[in-house]
C-alpha positions as CSV (number, residue, x, y, z in Angstrom):
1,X,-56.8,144.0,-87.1
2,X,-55.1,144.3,-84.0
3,X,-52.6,142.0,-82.9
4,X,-53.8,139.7,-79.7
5,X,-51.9,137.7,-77.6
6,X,-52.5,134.4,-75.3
7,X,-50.2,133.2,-72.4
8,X,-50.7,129.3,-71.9
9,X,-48.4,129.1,-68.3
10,X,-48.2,125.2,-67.2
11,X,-47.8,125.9,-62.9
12,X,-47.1,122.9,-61.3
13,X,-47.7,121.8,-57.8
14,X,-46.2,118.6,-56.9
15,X,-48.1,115.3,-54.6
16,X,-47.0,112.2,-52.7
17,X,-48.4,109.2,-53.9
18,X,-49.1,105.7,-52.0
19,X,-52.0,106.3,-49.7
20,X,-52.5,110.1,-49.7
21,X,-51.7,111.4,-53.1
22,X,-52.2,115.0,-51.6
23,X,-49.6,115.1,-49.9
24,X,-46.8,117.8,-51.6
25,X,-43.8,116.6,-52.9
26,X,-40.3,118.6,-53.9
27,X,-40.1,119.6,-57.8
28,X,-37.7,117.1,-59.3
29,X,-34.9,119.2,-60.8
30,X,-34.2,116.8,-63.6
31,X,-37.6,117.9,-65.3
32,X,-37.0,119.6,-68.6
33,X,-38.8,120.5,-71.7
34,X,-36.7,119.2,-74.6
35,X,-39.0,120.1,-77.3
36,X,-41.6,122.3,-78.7
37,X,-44.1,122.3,-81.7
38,X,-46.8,124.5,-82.6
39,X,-49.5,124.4,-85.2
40,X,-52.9,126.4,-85.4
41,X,-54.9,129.1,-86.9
42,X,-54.1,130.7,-83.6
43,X,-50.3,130.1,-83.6
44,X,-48.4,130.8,-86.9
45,X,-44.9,130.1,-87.0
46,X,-42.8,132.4,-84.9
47,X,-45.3,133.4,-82.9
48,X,-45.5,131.5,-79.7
49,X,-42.6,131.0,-77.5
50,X,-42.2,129.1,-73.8
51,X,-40.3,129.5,-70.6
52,X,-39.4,127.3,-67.8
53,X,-39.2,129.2,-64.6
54,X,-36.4,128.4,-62.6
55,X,-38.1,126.5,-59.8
56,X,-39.9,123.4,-61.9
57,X,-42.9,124.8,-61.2
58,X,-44.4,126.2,-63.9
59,X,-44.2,126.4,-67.8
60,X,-45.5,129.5,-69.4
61,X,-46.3,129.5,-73.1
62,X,-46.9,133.1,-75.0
63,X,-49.1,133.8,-78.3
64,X,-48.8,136.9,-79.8
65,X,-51.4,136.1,-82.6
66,X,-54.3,134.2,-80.5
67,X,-57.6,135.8,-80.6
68,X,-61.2,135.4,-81.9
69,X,-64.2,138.1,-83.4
70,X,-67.5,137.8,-85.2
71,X,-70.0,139.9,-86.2
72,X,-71.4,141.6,-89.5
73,X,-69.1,142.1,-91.9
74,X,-65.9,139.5,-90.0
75,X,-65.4,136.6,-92.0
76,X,-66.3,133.3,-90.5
77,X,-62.8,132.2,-90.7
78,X,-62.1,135.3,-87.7
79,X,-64.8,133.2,-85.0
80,X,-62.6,130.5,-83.8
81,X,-59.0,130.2,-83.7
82,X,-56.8,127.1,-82.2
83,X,-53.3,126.0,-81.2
84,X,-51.8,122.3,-81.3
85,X,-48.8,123.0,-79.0
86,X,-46.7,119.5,-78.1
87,X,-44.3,119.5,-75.8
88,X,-41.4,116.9,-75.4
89,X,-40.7,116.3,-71.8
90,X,-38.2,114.9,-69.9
91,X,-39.4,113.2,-66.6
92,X,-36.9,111.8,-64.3
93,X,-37.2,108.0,-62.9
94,X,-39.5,107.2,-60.4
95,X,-42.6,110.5,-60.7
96,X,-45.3,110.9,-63.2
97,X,-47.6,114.2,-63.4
98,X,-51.2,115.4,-64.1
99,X,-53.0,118.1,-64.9
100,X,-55.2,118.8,-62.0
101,X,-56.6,122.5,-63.1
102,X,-57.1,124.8,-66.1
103,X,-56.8,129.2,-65.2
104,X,-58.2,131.6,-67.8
105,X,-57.1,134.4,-67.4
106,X,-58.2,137.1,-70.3
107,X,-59.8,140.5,-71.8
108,X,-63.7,139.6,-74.1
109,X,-66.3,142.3,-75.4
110,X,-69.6,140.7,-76.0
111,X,-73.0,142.6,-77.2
112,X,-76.0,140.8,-75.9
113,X,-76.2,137.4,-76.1
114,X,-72.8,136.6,-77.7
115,X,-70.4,134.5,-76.5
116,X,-67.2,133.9,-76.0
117,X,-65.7,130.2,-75.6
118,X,-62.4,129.4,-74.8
119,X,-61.5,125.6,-74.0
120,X,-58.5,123.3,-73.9
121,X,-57.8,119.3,-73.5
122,X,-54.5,117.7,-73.0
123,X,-52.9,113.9,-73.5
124,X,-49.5,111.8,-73.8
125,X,-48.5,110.4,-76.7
126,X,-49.9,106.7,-77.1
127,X,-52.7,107.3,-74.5
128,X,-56.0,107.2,-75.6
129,X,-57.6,109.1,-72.0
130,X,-57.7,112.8,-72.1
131,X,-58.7,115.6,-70.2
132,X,-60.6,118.5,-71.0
133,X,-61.6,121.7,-69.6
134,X,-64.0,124.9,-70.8
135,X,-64.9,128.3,-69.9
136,X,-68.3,130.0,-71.6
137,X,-69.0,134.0,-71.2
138,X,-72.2,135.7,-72.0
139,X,-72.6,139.1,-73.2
140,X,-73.5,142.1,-72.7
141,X,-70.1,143.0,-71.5
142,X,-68.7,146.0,-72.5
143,X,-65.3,145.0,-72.1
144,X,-64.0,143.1,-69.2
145,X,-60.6,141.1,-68.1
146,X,-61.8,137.6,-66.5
147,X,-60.4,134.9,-64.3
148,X,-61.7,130.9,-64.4
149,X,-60.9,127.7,-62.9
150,X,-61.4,124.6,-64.1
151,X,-60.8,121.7,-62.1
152,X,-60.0,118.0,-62.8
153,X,-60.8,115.3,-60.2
154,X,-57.2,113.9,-58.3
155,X,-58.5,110.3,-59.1
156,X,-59.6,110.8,-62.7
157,X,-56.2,113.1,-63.8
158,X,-54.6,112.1,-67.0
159,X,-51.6,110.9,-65.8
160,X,-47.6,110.3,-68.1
161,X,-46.2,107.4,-68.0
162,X,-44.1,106.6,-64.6
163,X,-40.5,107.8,-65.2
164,X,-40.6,108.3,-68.9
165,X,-39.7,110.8,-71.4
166,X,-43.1,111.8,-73.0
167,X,-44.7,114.0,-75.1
168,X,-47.4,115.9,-73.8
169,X,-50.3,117.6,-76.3
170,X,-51.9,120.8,-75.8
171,X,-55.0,121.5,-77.9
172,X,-56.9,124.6,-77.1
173,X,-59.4,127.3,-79.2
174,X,-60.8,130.3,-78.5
175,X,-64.6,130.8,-80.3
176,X,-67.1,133.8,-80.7
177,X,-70.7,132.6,-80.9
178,X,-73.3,135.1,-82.4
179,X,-75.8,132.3,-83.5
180,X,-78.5,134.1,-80.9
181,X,-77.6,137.7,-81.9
182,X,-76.8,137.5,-85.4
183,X,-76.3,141.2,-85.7
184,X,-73.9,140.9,-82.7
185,X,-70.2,141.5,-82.0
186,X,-67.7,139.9,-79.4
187,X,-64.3,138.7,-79.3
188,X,-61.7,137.4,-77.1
189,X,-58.6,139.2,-77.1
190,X,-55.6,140.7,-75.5
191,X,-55.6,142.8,-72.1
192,X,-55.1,146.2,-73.1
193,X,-52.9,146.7,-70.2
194,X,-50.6,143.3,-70.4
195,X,-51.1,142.5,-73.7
196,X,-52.2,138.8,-72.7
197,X,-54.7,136.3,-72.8
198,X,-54.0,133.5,-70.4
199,X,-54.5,130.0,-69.9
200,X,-52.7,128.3,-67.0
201,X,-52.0,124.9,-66.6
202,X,-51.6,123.6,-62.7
203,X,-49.9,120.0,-62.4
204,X,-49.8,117.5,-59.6
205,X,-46.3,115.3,-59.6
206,X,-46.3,111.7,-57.6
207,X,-43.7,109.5,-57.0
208,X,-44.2,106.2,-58.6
């Protein structure tokens, strides 16, 4: 089997709060991830790694071993994959963030009617609210890279707690569905060109 690999990159676009939370604000520079955990059918140990960029603005997670098949002959087991990824964060006094929008970014092949799934929800630790966002392709394809945006509502965002260090959980999967086409193949897998499968998490920040 050929080895597949998923980017999970957090960007993050900062907001004013008070009356217009729309309005940008500067990255806080104190922001820091202090920790990361993985666990998943999708992310065995060792192979998923993150990065900070420089500017605060965006987190970028790789897989190397994140993909999903089916068809005759691929065990069940091979049709959906996951990742639990949490990530201890530091945020600095007086901001909290959101999620405000999910980017897939990835390579599927799907015979006629199959589909590919990919989806993803995130919450803090000791909140109960979370948000969750999904992107559904239907074949035929005969092999295609694809980009998706899924958007959360500014008013309804998931939000950390105001000027605390958190812990912020990632769950995503990535599924095959062949129940209409049972004789069908797909999967969801790595560019051929970049070698990645992306999903690309935008924040909002707000003073608070």
């Amino acid at each position: 089997m050929r080895l597949f690999a998923t980017i999970a990159a957090f960007a993050v676009a900062f907001f004013g709060v008070l009356a217009s939370p729309t309005l940008p604000t500067p990255p806080p520079s104190e922001f820091n991830i202090t920790s990361i955990g993985v666990n998943g059918s999708g992310c065995p140990t060792g192979t998923v790694y993150y990065v900070l960029n420089p500017p605060r603005t965006a987190i970028t997670v790789t897989f190397s071993n994140y993909y999903a098949s089916a068809g005759p002959g691929i065990s069940i087991t091979e049709n959906r994959k996951n990742c639990a990824i949490t990530l201890g964060v530091h945020v600095p006094g007086g901001y909290t963030f959101a999620i405000a929008t999910v980017d897939y970014r990835g390579f599927y092949q799907l015979d006629y009617k199959v589909k590919a799934i990919q989806s993803a929800l995130y919450y803090f630790q000791s909140q109960i609210t979370q948000a969750v966002a999904s992107s559904t392709r239907t074949g035929p394809v005969a092999g295609a890279n694809y980009v998706y945006r899924d958007e959360f509502d500014i008013w309804s965002q998931v939000r950390c707690p105001c000027g605390a260090d958190t812990v912020l959980n990632l769950d995503s999967s990535v599924r095959i569905d062949n129940s209409e086409n049972k004789n069908g193949f797909g999967y969801i897998a790595n560019d051929s060109v970049d070698g990645h499968l992306d999903t690309i998490f935008n924040l909002n920040w707000w003073r608070c």
